[in-house]
Every structure is written in structure tokens, then in C-alpha cells.
ZABALUM-577943 format. One record per residue (C-alpha): residue number from 1; residue in three letters; x negated, y, z negated. Coordinates in steps of 0.2 Angstrom, whole numbers. Example, Ala and Ser with C-alpha at 12.3 -4.5 7.8 and 13.67 -1.06 7.14 Angstrom:
   nr  rest      X      Y      Z
    1   ALA    -62    -22    -39
    2   SER    -68     -5    -36
***
This chain:
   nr  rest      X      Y      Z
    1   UNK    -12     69   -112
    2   UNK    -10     65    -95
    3   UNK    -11     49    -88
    4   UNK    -25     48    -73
    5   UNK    -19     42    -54
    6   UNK    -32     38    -39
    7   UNK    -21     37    -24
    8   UNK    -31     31     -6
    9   UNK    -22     36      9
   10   UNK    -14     52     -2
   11   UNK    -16     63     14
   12   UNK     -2     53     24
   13   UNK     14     51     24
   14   UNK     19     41     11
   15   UNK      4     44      1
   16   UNK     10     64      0
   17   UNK     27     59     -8
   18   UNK     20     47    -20
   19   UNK      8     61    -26
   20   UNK     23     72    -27
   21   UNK     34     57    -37
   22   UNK     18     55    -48
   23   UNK     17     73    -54
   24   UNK     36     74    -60
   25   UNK     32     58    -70
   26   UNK     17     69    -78
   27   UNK      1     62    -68
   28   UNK    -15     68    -63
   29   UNK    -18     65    -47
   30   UNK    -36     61    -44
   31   UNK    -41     79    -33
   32   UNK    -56     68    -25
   33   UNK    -42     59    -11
   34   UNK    -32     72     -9
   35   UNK    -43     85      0
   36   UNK    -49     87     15
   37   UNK    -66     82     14
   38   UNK    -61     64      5
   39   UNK    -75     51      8
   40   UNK    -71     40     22
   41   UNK    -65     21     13
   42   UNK    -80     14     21
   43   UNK    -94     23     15
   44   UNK   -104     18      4
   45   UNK   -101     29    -11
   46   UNK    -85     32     -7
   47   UNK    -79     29    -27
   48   UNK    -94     33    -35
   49   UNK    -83     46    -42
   50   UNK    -69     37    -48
   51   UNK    -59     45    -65
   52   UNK    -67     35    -82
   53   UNK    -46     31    -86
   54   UNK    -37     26    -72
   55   UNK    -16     23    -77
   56   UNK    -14     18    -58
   57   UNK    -24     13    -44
   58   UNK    -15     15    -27
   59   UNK    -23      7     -9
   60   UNK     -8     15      2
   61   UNK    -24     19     17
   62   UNK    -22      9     33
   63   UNK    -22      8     53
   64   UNK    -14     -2     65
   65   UNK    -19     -8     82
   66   UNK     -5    -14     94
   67   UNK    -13    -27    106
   68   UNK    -13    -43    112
   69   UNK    -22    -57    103
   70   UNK    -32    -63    118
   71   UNK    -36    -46    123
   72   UNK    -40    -37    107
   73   UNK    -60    -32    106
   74   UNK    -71    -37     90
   75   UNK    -72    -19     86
   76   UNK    -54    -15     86
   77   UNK    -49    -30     74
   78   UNK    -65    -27     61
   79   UNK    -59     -8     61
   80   UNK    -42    -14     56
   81   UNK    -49    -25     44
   82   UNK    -62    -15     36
   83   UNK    -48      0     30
   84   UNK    -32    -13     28
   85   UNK    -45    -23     16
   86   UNK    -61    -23     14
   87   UNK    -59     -3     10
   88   UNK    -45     -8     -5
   89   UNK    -59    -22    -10
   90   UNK    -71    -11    -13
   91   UNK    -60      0    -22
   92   UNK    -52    -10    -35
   93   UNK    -70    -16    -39
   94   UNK    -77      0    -41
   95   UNK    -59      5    -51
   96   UNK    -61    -10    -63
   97   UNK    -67      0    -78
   98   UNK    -58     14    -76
   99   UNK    -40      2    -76
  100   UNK    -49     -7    -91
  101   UNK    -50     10    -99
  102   UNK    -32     15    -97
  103   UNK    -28     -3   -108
  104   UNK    -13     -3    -98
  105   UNK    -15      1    -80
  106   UNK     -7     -4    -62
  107   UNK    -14    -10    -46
  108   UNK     -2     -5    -31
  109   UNK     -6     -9    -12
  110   UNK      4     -6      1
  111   UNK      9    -23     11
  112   UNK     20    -26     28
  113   UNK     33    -38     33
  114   UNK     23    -42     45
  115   UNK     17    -55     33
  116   UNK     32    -65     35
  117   UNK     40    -58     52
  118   UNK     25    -56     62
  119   UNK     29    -45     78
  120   UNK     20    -47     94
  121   UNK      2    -41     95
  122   UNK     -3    -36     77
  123   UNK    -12    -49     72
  124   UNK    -26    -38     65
  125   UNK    -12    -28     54
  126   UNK     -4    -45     48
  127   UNK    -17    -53     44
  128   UNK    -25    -38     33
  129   UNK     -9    -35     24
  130   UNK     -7    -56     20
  131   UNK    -24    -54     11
  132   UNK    -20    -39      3
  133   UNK     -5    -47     -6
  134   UNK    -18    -63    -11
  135   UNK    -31    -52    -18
  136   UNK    -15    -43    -30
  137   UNK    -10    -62    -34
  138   UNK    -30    -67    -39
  139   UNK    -32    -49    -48
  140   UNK    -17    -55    -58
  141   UNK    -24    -70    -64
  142   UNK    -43    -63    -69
  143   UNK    -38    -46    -75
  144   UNK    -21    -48    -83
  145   UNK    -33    -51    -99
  146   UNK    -37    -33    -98
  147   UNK    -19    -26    -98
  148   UNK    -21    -24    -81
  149   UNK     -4    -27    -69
  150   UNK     -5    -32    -49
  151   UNK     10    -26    -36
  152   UNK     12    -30    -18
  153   UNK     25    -16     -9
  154   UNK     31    -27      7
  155   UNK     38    -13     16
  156   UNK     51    -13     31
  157   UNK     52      0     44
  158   UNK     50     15     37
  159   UNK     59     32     43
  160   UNK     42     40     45
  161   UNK     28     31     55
  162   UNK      9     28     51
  163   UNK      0     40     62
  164   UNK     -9     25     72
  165   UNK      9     19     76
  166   UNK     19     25     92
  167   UNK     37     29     87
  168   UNK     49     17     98
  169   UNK     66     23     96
  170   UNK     74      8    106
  171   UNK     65     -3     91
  172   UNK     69      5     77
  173   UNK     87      9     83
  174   UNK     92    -10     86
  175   UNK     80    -15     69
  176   UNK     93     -2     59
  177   UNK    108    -10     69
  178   UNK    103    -29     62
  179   UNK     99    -21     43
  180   UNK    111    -25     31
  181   UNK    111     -7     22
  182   UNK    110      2     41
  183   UNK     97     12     35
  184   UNK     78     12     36
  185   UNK     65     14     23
  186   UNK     62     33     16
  187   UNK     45     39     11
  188   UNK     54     45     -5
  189   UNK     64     30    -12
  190   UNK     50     21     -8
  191   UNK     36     33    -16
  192   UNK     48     34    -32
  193   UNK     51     14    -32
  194   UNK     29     17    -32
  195   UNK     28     29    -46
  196   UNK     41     20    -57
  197   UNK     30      5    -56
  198   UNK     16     16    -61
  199   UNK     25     25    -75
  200   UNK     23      5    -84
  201   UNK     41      3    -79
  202   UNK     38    -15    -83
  203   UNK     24    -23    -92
  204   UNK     29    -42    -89
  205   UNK     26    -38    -70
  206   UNK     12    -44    -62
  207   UNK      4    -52    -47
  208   UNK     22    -52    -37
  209   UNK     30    -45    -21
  210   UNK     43    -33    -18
  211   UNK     51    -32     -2
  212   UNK     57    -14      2
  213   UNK     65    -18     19
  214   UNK     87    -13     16
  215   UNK     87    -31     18
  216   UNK     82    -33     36
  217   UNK     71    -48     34
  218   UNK     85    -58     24
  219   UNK     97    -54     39
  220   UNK     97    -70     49
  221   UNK    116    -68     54
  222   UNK    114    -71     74
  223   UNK    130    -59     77
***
């Protein structure tokens, strides 16, 4: 029997090759979030259809808004807010049975290092993707009970950009020239890192961090 996966954001970048890494490993992808008329996140019975037995529950949706704090509107940081977090809230609650169901299931969201190296005017992207790594750490305390695990994927720069993100070549070029590997993130070694995790790869972890970053946060070599 197939094991069941409900992947938000499956229509983007990295949510396509996790999809793709999820089928080799044998999973049902949820065919609800990866159509073209998928409920908006925000709505209100946006997971009213959630599968009965969910193996894996993936939050990979979210913008970004490049601005300066002073000069950023109301509307533009709760937009960031309400798909970053309030829309990965609302689905792990309403995924909370279905997990329970699978009596051995994973929570997966998609963090940043911008968590820890904050850049310049995200403050709205930063502070979305903080919470989101606390609410896998507090999921981790009341649901491990349930057989339930909790993962936070910090990620690095990744090779292909979020769609609300302005490729800056200048950035990225000098970000791969300080990176200990040389390399930025794939979509693929990170989507497999994802499906491996939701394959029960390890059952003793929950409720921590993995930084995906070729070790360009641990760089702090000034040459």
C-alpha cells in the first residue's frame, strides 16, 4: 500500500522535485495541491479535503517581500505572514488526524537562513520562517506521543529562486565564492534530503534543524 503525501507549494520549484523524489520512494501525492485549481492556503476550507492517512505532511508554500523595514506597508508584511505561517498553521491543524492515522508520520516545512543571517530588508520573510522552525519544535513536544516527527529544512541559496525573488547574479556569485563546497543548493539534493526524511529515514528524529547551506553560514573565515 502506498504511503499518502500532502505537499503545499507542490506547484513550485522545489515543490515539483519533491513530488518527483516522493514518487520513486513509492508515494501518493495528494492530487488536491498539485493541480491547477488548488485552494488558495488562505481560504477557509482550503484542507477540508485532507487524505484520512497522511505518511508526510509538507508546508514548502511561501513569498517573500524585499523592503525596508521603515517602509514596508501593513499589507505587504501580513501577506508574507499569512502564507509563510499562518497558512502552514492552519494546515498542520487540520493534518493532525490524518498524521495520527499514518502512526508514523512527518512534519516537514521549509525554513531560511535568514533565521540566523538575516539579510537587509526581509524582515517579514525572517521573521515567518523563525516561527515556523518554533511551531515544528512545540509540534515535537505535544505530538511526538502520536508517533508523529517534527523537521525544520534551513535552506541556503538555492540554484533556482522563489518566483517572488529577483535573481541577483552579483549576490549569488560572491555568496558561492565564500561557500565552503563552491556550490549552491539544487532543488534535487534537497528535494531527495526531503523525501528521505519522509521515507522514515530516521525515527529518533524530531523537533530539530537541518541547515542545507554547502556550509555557507559556517564560513566565517574573513579571507
Amino acid at each position: 500500500m502506498k504511503k499518502k503525501a500532502v505537499v503545499i507549494g507542490a506547484t513550485g520549484n522545489l515543490g515539483r522535485e519533491i513530488c518527483k523524489e516522493l514518487r520513486k520512494l513509492n508515494f501518493d501525492i495528494d492530487k488536491n495541491w498539485i493541480s491547477k485549481k488548488r485552494p488558495n492556503v488562505l481560504s477557509k476550507n482550503a484542507f477540508k479535503k485532507l487524505p484520512k492517512k497522511i505518511h508526510t505532511a509538507i508546508y514548502v508554500a511561501g513569498i517573500n517581500k524585499v523592503c525596508p523595514f521603515n517602509e514596508i506597508s501593513s499589507e505587504d508584511f501580513k501577506k508574507v505572514m499569512d502564507i509563510n505561517l499562518t497558512g502552514a498553521i492552519n494546515f498542520f491543524k487540520s493534518a493532525f488526524h490524518g498524521l495520527k492515522n499514518a502512526k508514523g508520520s512527518n512534519c516537514i516545512v521549509i525554513s531560511s537562513i535568514m533565521v540566523t543571517h538575516p539579510y537587509p530588508h526581509r524582515v517579514p520573510y525572517a521573521i515567518s520562517k523563525s516561527a515556523l522552525e518554533t511551531l515544528m519544535k512545540c509540534l515535537c513536544i505535544e505530538w511526538g506521543k502520536y508517533k508523529i516527527s517534527t523537521h525544520s529544512i534551513r535552506l541556503g541559496h538555492l540554484s533556482g529562486l522563489m518566483k517572488t525573488t529577483k535573481t541577483n547574479p552579483k549576490l549569488l556569485k560572491n555568496v558561492k565564492s565564500i561557500t565552503p563546497l563552491k556550490k549552491l543548493m539544487s532543488t534535487k539534493e534537497t528535494a531527495k534530503y526531503i523525501a528521505f526524511l519522509s521515507d522514515g529515514a530516521c525515527e529518533s528524529v524530531s523537533g530539530g534543524v537541518t541547515e542545507m547551506d554547502s556550509g555557507y553560514t559556517s564560513n566565517r573565515w574573513p579571507f
